[in-house]
N, C-alpha and C positions, 0 to 999 in steps of 0.2 A: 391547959391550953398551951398550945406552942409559941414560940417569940422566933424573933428573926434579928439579927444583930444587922444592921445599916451602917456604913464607914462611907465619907464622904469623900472621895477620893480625887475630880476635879474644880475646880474654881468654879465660882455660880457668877463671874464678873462676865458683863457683856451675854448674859444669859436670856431667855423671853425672861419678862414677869413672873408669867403664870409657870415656868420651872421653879423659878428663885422663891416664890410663897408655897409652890410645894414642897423643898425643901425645908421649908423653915416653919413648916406645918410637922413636918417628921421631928423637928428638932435639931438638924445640921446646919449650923451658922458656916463652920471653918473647914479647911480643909483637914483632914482625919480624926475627924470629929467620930464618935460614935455611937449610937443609941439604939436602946435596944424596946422591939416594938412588938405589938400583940399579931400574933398573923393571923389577920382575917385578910375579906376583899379588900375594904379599904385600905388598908396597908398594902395591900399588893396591885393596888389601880396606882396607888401613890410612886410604887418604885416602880412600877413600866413608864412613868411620863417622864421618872431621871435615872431612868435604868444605865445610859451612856455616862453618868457622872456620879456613880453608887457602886458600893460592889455588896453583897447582896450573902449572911452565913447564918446557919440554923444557930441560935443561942442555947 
């Protein structure tokens, strides 16, 4: 199964909620934080709703 490497790359301060618990559903507390995740849907519903504040690399 393929992964997908996530890096956190803006600040989640002054964010909605429901961004900042998707983040920290992925595992990104900080910024360049980096975690490396299973690629299904779910992971990829997860990084279209902080797709502006992730940058997004095949592991």
């Amino acid at each position: 199964m393929a992964n997908v490497k996530i890096k956190l790359v803006k600040s989640l301060v002054g964010r909605k909620q429901a961004q900042i618990a998707t983040a920290h559903s992925l595992g990104l507390r900080k910024i360049g934080v980096e975690v490396v995740q299973p690629d299904n849907a779910a992971t990829q519903g997860k990084i279209a709703k902080i797709s502006h504040l992730v940058e997004v690399t095949e592991a």
